[in-house]
N, C-alpha and C positions, 0 to 999 in steps of 0.2 A: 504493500500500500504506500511506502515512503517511497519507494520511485516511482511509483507513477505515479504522484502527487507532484514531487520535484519536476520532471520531465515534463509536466503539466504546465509548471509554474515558467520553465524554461522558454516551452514552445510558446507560451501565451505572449512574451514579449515579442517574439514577432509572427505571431498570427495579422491576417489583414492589413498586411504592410508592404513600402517596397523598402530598399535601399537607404532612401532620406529620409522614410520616415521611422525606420529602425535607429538609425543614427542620431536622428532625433529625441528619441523614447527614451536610450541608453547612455545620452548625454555626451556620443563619441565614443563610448566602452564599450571591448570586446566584449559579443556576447559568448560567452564562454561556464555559463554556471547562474544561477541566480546572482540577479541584484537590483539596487532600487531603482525606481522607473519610474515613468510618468504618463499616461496616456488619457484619451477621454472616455469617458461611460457616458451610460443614459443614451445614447442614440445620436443623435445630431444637433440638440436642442439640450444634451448631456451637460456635464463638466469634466475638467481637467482634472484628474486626481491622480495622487501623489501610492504610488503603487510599491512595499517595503518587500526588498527580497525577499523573494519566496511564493509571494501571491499565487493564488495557483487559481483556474478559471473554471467556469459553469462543467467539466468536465468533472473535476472533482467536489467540485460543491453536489452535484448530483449523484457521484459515490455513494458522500459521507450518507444525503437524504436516503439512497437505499441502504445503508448498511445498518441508519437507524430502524431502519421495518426489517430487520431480521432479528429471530431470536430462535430458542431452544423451537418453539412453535412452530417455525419456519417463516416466508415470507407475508407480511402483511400486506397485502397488494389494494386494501381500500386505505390504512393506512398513509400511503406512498401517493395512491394518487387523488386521493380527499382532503390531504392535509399538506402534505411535504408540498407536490408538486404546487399547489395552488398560491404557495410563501413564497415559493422558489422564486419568482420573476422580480422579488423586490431586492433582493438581494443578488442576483445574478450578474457576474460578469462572462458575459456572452450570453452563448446559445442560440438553437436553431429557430426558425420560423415553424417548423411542426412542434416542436418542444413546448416553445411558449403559446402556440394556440392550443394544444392540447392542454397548458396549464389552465388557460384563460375559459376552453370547453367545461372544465371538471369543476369552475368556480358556480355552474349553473345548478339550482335548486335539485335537480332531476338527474344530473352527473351521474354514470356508474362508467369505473373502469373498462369493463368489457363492452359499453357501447357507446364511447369517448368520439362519437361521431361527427369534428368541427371538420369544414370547409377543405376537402385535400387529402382527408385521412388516407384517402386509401394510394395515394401518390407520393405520400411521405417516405421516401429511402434514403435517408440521409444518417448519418453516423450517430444522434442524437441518441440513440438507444443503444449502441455496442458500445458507448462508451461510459456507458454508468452499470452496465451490468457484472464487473469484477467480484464486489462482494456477495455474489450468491455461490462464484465457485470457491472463495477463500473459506466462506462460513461450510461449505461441502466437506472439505478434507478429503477422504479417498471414498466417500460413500457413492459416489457418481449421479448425485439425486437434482442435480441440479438445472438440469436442461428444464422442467416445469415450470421453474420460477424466473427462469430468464425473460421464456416465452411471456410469462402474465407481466412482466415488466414491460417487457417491449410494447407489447400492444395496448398499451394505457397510453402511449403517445405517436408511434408511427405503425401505416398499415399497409405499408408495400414491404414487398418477399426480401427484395433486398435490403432495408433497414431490417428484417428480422430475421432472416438467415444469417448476416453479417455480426450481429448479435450472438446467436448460437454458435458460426464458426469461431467467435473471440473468445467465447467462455469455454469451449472444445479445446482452443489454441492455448489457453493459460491453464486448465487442469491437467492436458498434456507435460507442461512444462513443470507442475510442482508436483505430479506423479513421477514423471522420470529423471528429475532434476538435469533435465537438459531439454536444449531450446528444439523448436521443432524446427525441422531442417526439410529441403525440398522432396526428400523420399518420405518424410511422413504426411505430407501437406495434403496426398491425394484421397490417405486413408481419413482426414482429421474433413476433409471435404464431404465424404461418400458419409462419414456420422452428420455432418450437416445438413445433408440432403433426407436423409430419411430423417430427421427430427419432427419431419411435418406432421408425423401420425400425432404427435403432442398434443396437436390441437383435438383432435377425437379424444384424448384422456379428457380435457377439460370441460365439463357441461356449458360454463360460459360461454367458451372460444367456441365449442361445437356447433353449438345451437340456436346463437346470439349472432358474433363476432365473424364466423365466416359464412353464415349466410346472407348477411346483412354486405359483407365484401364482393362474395362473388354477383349479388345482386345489383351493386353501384356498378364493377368491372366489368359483366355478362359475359362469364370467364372463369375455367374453374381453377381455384385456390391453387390446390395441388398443384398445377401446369403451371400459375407463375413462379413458384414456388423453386420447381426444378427449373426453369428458364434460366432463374437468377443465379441455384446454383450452374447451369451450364456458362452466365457470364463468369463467375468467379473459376472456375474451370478455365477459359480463358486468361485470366487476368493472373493464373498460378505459372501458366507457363511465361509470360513474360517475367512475371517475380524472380522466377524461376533464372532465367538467363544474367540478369544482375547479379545474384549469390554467386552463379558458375565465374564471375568475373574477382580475378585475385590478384590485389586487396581491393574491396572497394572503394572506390570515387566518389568525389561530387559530380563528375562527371557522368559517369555510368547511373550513379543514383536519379540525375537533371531527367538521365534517357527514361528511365523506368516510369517518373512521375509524368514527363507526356507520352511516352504510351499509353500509361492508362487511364488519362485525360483529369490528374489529379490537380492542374492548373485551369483548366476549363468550368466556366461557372456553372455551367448546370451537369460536373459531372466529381468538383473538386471535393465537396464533403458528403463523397458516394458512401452508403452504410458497407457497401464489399467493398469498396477499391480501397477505402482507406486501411480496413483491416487484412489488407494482402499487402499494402505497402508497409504496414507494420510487422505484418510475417519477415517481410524480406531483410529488413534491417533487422532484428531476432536472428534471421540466421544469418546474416553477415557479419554481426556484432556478435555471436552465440554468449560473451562471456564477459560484457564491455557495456552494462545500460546506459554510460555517460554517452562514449562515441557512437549509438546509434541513437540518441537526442540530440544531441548536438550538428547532428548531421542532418537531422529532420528538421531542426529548429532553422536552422541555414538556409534550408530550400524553398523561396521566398516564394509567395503564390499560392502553396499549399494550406490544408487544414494543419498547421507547425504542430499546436499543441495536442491536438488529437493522436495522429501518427506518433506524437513522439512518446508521448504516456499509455498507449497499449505496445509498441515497440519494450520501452524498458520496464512493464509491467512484465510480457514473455521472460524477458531476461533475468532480474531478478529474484523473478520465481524461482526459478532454476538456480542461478549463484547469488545468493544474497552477500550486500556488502555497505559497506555505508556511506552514507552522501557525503558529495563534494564540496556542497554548501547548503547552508541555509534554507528550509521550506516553512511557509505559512503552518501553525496549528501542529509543531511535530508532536506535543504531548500529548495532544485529541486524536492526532491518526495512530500514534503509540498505542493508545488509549483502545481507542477503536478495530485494529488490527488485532490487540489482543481478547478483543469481546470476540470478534470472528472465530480465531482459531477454539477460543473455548467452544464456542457452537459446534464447531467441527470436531472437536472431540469427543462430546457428547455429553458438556457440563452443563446442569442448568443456567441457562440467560435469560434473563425478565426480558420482556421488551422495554423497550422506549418508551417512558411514559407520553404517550401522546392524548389529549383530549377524546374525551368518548363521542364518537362520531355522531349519535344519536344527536347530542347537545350543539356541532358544529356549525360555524357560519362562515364559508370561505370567503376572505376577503373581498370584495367588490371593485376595489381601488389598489392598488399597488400603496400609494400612501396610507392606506388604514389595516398594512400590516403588522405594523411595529406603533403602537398605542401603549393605556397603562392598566395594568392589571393590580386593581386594588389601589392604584395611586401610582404602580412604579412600574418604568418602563420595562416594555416588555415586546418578544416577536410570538405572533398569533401561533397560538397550538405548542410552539418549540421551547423559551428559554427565557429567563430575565437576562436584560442588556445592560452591561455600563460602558458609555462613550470611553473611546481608549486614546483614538487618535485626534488627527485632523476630522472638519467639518467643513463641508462643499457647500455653499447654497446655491439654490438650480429656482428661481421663480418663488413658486409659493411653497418650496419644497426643502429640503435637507440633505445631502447623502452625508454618514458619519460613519467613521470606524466603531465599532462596538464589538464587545466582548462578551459571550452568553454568560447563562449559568452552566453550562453542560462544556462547553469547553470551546468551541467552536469560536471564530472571529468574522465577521463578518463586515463589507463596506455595502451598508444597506440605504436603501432610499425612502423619507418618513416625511410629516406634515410637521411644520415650523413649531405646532402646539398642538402634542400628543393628544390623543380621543381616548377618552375609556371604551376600553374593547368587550366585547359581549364575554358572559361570564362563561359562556362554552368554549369560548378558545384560550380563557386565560391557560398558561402553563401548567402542567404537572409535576410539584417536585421527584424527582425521580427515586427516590426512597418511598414514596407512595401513591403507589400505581394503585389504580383502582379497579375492582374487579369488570365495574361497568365500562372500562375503556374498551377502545379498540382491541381486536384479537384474527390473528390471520385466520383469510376464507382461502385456503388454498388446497387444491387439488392434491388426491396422496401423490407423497413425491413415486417416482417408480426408477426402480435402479437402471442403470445406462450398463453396466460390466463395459466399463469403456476400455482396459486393454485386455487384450486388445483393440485396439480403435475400431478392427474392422469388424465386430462385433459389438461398436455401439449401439444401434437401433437396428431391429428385425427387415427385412427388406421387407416391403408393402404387401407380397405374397404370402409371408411365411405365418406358419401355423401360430407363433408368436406375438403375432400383430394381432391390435385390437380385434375385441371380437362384437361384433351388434347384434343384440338380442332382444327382442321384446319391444319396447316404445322406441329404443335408440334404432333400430330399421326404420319407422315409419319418420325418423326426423331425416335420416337421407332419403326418403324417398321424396319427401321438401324440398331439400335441396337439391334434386335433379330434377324438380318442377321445370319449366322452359318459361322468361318472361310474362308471357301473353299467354300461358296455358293454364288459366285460370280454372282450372276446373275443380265445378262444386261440389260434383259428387266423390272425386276422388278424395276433397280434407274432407267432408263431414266423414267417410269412411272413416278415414285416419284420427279423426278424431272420435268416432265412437269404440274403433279400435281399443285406442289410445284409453278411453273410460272404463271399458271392460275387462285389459289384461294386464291395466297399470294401474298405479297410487295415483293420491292427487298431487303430489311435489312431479311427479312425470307427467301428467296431463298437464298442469301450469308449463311445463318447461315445454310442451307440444305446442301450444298458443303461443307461447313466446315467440316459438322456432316460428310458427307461420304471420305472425306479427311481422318479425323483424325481416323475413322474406319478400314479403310484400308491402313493405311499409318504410324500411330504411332508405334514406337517400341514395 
């Protein structure tokens, strides 16, 4: 977790830059390590702020948010995205355009993660979700359970094949590397590919994703799931064998590396922060660097035009899985990622972990305003659902507004954006001391996890034929038989069938879930 925090904090100084304005940021100093900087936030209409080595950006800030929805329990995924994700944008440096609509989607009265359906969802393949899903394979250890919780992550904010296969290939890619304390190299890439491809059957484990989620997708696309699903792995199929030709090249270059990044159109804007491309150019540096997470950061941080900090915090996330060793300089929060690093591996071992005290969801009011996230609870300042704040650093003012460094109670620091004269915030979001969790809080709805036996790798996931792959019985037939409804084939007689079916050989939580299914079939955008 410390290097790819660091590597995070590296790349973010020059993410969205060219030349002058690197030079700029870093005052003339070699970027070579963290250090202090300067750049603008808030957008364009933003401020100048005074950024202290280490700063690390919406990459890791949305780590740390998932790694608070995990516990002994497993993942919290309403959690994550009723609470975390809905904070997340006032506090955020960076992030995507599906990220924050999907924050801004789940702020709505009627929000449920699994039918997060704002404006694009299903166009959404951008890197936004393979890059916060690390801690579900950290808190795994070697149980291989974790492919389920990647997926329910992913899909609370992007819902194209390639943001969520790129997702499963990265958490394939990093449980690889702290199972076999070595980086995955181009002869395992094809086998750590073929468990990404068959991951799709995950979504048949989960009744949401099943029943809700992708018929609700294939319905917007008029196109079946699955097909795009392999499409995308057949791009990154593609995109292994150019990775591919750079590693073969000894030592590497900035040169060879320049080639790699426009082959695969990693400076092209509608192709730069691909959810696959970035996670193959991150392979590539992993195995070029197998033993070295500085110089393959440093080398992504360098390659101006690119997603810098993205590439470069799943690159030395591979790597120091595999050799851990300690940082060069300086990162944002190292006692809270210490902190938090080592709540994971307890999970992973099978110690009890309370969750995060978060606010009981029942009582929730997701913020409405980006300024009415950080208010007083009781009198004292506080961030909605998460933590008391004390101003630590510098104060920006933007208009009728504030950004100010603050420091939680939970450990976390934050440069967040607030109204010049705090509001008292609704009594359901104030904080929860974390020593007293309440029984009524929030608690994960998640799918049994199901073991991967991931090595060998080529026995991650059953192939789509085998005796091992799901199996549908009873009301779960008549929901595919829904979903290979055709558009315009509205026929009446065939759902009342399925639904008096559905009445006679099933419960009522299985008929409700059959209405859903033909609800959200005929009825999602």
């Amino acid at each position: 977790m410390l290097w790819a925090a660091w590597a995070d904090a590296v790349g973010f100084i020059s993410e969205l830059t060219d030349e002058s304005g690197l030079r700029h940021r870093t005052h003339g100093n070699e970027l070579d390590g963290t250090l202090d900087w300067r750049r603008r936030i808030g957008g364009k209409y933003g401020v100048h702020a005074d950024l202290p080595a280490g700063t690390y950006s919406d990459d890791t800030q949305l780590r740390l948010a998932t790694a608070r929805c995990i516990s002994s329990s497993g993942f919290d995924v309403e959690a994550f995205a009723r609470i975390e994700l809905p904070v997340w944008p006032a506090y955020a440096l960076g992030g995507g355009r599906a990220s924050r609509a999907a924050a801004t989607s789940m702020t709505k009265a009627n929000a449920t993660w699994y039918a997060n359906f704002y404006d694009g969802w299903t166009t959404a393949g951008g890197n936004g979700a393979a890059m916060r899903i690390q801690p579900h394979v950290w808190a795994d250890g070697f149980h291989d359970t974790y492919i389920s919780a990647v997926i329910r992550d992913a899909t609370v904010t992007h819902g194209h094949p390639r943001a969520l296969l790129g997702a499963v290939l990265h958490a394939i890619a990093l449980s690889y590397s702290l199972r076999e304390s070595t980086t995955p190299t181009p002869r395992t890439w094809i086998d750590l590919l073929a468990a990404a491809r068959r991951a799709v059957r995950f979504f048949r484990q989960d009744t949401d994703l099943w029943t809700i989620w992708v018929p609700a997708w294939e319905h917007h696309e008029q196109r079946s799931f699955d097909d795009a699903w392999n499409q995308a792995a057949d791009e990154c199929d593609a995109l292994l064998d150019i990775a591919g030709r750079f590693v073969a090249h000894t030592p590497p270059t900035s040169d060879t590396y320049q080639t790699l990044v426009d082959q695969m159109g990693l400076r092209d804007p509608k192709t730069l922060g691909s959810g696959t491309g970035t996670v193959i150019a991150a392979l590539a540096l992993a195995a070029a660097f197998p033993t070295d997470p500085r110089a393959a950061t440093l080398l992504a941080a360098h390659t101006l035009g690119t997603d810098t900090d993205t590439i470069a915090t799943m690159a030395a996330a591979l790597i120091a899985a595999a050799h851990p060793q300690p940082l060069p300089s300086p990162v944002q929060d190292e006692v809270y990622l210490r902190a938090t690093a080592a709540r994971l591996a307890a999970v992973a071992l099978g110690e009890h972990v309370r969750p995060f005290a978060h606010p009981d969801i029942l009582r929730w009011k997701p913020p409405t305003s980006q300024l009415d996230t950080v208010g007083l609870a009781d009198g004292t300042p506080a961030i909605s659902g998460l933590g008391w704040i004390d101003h630590t650093r510098q104060v920006y003012p933007s208009r009728d507004s504030v950004w100010s460094w603050v420091h939680s109670s939970f450990g976390a620091s934050f440069l967040i954006k607030h109204r010049n004269e705090l509001r008292e915030l609704p009594t359901g979001n104030w904080p929860i001391p974390q020593t007293e969790l309440s029984d009524a809080a929030s608690r994960p709805v998640a799918a049994q996890p199901v073991p991967l036996d991931l090595f060998p790798v080529s026995t991650v996931i059953p192939d789509a034929d085998s005796d091992e792959d799901v199996r549908h019985t009873g009301v779960t037939d008549d929901l595919d038989e829904i979903r290979s409804l055709r558009r315009d084939a509205r026929d009446d007689d065939t759902l009342g069938r399925l639904v008096r079916e559905a009445a006679l050989r099933g419960n009522r939580d299985e008929l409700a879930l059959l209405i859903g299914a033909i609800w959200s079939h005929y009825s999602a955008p």
